[in-house]
C-alpha positions as CSV (number, residue, x, y, z in Angstrom):
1,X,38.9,-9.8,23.1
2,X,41.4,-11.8,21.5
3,X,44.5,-13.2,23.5
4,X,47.5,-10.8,22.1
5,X,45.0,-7.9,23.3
6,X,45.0,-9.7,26.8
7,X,49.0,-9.7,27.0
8,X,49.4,-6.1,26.6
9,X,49.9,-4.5,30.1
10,X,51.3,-1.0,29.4
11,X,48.9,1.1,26.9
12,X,50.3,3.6,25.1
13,X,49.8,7.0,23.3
14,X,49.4,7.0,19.3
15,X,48.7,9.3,17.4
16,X,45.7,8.4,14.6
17,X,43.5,9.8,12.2
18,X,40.3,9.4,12.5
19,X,36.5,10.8,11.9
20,X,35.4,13.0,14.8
21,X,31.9,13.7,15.7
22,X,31.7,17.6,16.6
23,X,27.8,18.0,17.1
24,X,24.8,15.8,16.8
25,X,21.0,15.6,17.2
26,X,18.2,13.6,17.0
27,X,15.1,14.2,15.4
28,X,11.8,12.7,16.0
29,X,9.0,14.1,14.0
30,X,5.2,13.4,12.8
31,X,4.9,15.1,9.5
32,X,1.9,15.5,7.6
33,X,3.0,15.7,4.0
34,X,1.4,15.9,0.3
35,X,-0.1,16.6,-2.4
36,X,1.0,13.0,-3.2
37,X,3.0,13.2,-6.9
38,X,2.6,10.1,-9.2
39,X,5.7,8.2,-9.4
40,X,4.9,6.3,-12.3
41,X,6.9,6.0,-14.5
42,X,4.1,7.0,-17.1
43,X,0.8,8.7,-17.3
44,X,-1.8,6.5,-15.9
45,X,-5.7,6.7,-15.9
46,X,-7.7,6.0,-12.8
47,X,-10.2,3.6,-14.2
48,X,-14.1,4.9,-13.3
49,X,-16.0,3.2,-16.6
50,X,-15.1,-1.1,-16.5
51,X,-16.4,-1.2,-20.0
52,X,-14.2,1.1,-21.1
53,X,-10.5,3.0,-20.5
54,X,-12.4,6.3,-19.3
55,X,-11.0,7.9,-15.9
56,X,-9.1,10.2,-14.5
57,X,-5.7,11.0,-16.3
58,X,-2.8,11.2,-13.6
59,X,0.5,12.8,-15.0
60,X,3.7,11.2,-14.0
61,X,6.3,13.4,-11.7
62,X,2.4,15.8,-11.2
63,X,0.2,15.9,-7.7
64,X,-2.6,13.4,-8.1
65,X,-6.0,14.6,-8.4
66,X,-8.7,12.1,-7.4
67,X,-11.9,12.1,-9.1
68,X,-15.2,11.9,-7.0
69,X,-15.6,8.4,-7.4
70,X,-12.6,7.7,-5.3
71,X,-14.1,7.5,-1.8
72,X,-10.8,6.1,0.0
73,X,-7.0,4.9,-0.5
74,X,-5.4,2.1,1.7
75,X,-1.5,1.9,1.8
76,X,-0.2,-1.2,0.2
77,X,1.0,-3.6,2.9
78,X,4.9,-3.2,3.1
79,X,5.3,-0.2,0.1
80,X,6.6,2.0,2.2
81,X,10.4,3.2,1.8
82,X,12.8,5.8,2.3
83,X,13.4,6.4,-1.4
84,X,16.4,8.4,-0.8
85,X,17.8,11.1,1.4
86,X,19.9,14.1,0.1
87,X,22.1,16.2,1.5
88,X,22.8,19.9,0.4
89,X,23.7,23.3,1.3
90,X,26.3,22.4,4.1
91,X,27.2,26.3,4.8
92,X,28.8,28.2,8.0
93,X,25.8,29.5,9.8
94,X,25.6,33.6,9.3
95,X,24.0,33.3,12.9
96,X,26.2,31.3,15.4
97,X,30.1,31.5,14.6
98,X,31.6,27.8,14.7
99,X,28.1,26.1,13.5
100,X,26.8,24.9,10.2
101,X,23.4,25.3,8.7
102,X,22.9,22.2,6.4
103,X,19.2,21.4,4.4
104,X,18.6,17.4,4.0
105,X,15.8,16.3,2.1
106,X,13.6,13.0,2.6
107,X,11.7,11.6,-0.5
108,X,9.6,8.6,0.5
109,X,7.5,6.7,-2.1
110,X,4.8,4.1,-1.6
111,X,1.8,2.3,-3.4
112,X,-1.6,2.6,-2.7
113,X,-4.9,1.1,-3.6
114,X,-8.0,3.5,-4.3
115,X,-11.6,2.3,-3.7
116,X,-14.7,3.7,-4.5
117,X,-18.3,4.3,-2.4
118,X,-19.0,0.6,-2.3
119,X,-15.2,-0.1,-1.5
120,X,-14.7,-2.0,-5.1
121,X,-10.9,-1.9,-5.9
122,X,-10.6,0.7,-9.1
123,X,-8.1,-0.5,-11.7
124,X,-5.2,2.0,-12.7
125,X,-4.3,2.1,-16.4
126,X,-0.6,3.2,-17.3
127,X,0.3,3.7,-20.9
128,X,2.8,4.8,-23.0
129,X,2.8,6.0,-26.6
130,X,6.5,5.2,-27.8
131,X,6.7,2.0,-25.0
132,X,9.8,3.6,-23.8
133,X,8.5,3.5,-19.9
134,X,6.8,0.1,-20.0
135,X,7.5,-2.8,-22.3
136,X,4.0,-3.7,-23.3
137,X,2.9,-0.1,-23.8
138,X,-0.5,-0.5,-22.0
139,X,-0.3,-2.0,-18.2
140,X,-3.1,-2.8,-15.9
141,X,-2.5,-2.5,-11.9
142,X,-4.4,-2.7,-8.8
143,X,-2.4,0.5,-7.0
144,X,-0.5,3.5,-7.8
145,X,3.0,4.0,-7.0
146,X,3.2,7.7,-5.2
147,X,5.8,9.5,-3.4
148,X,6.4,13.2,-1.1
149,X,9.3,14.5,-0.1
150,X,9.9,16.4,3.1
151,X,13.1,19.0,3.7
152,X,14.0,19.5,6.8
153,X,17.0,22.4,8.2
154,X,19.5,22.3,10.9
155,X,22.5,23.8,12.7
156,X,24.9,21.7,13.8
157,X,28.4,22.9,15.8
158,X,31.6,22.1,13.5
159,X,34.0,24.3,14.4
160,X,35.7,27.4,12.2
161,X,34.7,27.7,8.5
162,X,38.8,28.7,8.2
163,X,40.1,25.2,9.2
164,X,43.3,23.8,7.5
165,X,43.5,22.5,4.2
166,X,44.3,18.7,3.7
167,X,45.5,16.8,1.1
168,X,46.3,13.3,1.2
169,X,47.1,10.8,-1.9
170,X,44.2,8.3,0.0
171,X,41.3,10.7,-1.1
172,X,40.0,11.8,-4.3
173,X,41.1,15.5,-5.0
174,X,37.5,16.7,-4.3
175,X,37.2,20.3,-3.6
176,X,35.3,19.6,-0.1
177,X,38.5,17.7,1.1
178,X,41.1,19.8,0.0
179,X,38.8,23.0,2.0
180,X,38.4,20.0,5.0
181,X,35.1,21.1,5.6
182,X,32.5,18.8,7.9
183,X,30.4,16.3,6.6
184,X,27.0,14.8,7.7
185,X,26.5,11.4,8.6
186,X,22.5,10.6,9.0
187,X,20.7,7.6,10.3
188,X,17.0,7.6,9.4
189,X,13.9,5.3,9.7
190,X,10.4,5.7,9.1
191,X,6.9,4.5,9.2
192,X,3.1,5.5,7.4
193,X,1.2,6.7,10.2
194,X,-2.1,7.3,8.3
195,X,-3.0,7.8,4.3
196,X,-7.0,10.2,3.8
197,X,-8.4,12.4,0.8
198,X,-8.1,16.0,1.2
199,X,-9.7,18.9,-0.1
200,X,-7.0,21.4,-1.5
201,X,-7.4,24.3,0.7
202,X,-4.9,26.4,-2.0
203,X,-6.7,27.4,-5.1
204,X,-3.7,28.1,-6.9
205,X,-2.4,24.8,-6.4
206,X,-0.7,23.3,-9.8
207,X,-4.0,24.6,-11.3
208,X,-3.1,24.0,-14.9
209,X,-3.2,20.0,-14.1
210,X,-6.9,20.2,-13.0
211,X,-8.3,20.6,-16.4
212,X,-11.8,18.6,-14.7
213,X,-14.8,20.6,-13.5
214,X,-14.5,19.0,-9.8
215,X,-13.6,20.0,-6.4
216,X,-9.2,19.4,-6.4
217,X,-8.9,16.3,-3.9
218,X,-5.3,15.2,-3.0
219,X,-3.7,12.5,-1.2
220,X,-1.9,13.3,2.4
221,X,0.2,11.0,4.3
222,X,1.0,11.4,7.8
223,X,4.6,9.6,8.5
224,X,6.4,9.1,12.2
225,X,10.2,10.2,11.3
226,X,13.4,9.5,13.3
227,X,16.7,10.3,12.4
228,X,20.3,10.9,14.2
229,X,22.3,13.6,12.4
230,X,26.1,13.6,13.1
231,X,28.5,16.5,11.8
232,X,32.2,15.6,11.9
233,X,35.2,16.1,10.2
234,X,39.0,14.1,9.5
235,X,41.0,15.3,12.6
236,X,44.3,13.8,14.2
237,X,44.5,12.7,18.0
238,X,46.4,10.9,20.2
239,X,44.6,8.1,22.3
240,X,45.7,5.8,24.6
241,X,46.1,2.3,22.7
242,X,46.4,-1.4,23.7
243,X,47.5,-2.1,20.5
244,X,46.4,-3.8,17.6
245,X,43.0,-5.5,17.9
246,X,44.1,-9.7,16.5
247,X,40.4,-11.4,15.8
248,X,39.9,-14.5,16.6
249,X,39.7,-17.7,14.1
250,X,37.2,-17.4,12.0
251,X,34.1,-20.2,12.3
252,X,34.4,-21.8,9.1
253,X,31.3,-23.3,7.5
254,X,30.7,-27.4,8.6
255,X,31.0,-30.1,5.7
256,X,26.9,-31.1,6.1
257,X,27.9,-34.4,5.1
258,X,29.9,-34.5,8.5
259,X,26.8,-33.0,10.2
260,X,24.7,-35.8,8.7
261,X,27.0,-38.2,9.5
262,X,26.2,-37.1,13.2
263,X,22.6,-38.0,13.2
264,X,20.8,-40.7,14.4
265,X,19.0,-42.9,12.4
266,X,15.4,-42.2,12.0
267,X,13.0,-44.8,13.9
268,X,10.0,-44.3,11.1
269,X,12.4,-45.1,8.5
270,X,11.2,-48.9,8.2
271,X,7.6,-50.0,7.6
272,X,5.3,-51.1,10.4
């Protein structure tokens, strides 16, 4: 704490404006999620023949069916990400009077490598016939970039849907300010847990993709998910203040020549 905090001896009440947390919760989750979707940015082909471009075709934004020569799938090291998190549907609850029912989903994307029975690494062929999603029009990899999405639904308390309007100069004259309804704030990590083949157990699964005469396999991923969901809105209180908060000096960065300047002289410098 800086020294000007330090002098203050008698706090006093201010009033401020600030963001105040309502409800929260926490969720911690194992979620078993897929088909897996291609998130290529083209249509690829799962490479079975080496002396030629034959395999199974794998339509971009589709689920990915495997063909039987696919025997297992590995998660690229360090692929892994939260691709994005959306937040929609923030609506008084018809249930609880006060709360808000809000839906947020999770998309997470990842690469993975597909082997066959003898654990050989299959190539993955992505094309395009105008080159408009790769430059070279034809592209070679060694995994397949994938993704699932997960929603999730909660109710959170935020007090009476027939708050006071605000208008301030400060925001942008957005309809959700003006009606000074809550807003979410979520923190989220998450981790792969475990990638396997799958068997679709739903016939009518997407069944115009499968145009092969094979059982549908999919890809599942199981994925440990945490997140902290905060609901809060722009309210005024008064708080008991010590004033304002003074940093201290800032550390500026050291001339290195100074630094060198500072060291001793190396004894292996001269020859022996």
């Amino acid at each position: 704490m800086s020294d000007y905090i330090k002098k203050v001896i008698h706090p006093k009440d201010e009033n401020i404006i600030t963001l105040k947390v309502f409800d929260q919760c926490k969720i911690q989750k194992c979620i078993e999620q897929g088909p897996a979707i291609s998130a290529e940015k083209c249509n690829c082909i799962i490479i079975e023949d080496c002396g030629n471009d034959f395999g199974r075709v794998i339509v971009h934004g589709r689920p990915i069916y495997l063909p039987e020569t696919v025997r297992k799938v590995k998660l690229v090291k360090d692929s892994f990400m939260i691709k994005s998190i959306v937040i929609s549907d923030l609506t008084p609850s018809q249930v609880k009077n006060g709360y808000w029912d809000a839906d947020v989903e999770f998309l997470f994307e990842f690469k993975l490598n597909l082997f066959d029975c003898n654990m050989n690494l299959l190539k993955i062929l992505c094309y395009s016939e105008d080159c408009k999603c790769i430059e070279s029009c034809r592209e070679f990899k060694d995994n397949i970039r994938c993704s699932v999405s997960y929603i999730i639904n909660f109710s959170l308390f935020g007090s009476k849907a027939d708050s006071p309007i605000i208008v301030s100069d400060l925001f942008l004259q957005a309809e959700h300010i003006h009606e000074n309804i809550p807003h979410l704030l979520l923190e989220s990590k998450a981790y792969p847990l475990d990638v396997e083949i799958k068997k679709s157990i739903d016939e009518c699964l997407c069944p115009l993709d499968n145009i092969y005469d094979e059982p549908t396999r999919f890809i599942y991923i199981n994925i440990g998910l945490f997140a902290i969901v905060k609901l809060f809105r722009i309210v005024g209180l008064l708080v008991e203040s010590k004033g304002y908060d003074i940093p201290e000096k800032c550390n500026l960065a050291e001339d290195p020549c100074c630094l060198f300047n500072e060291m001793d002289m190396p004894e292996d410098i001269t020859s022996t």
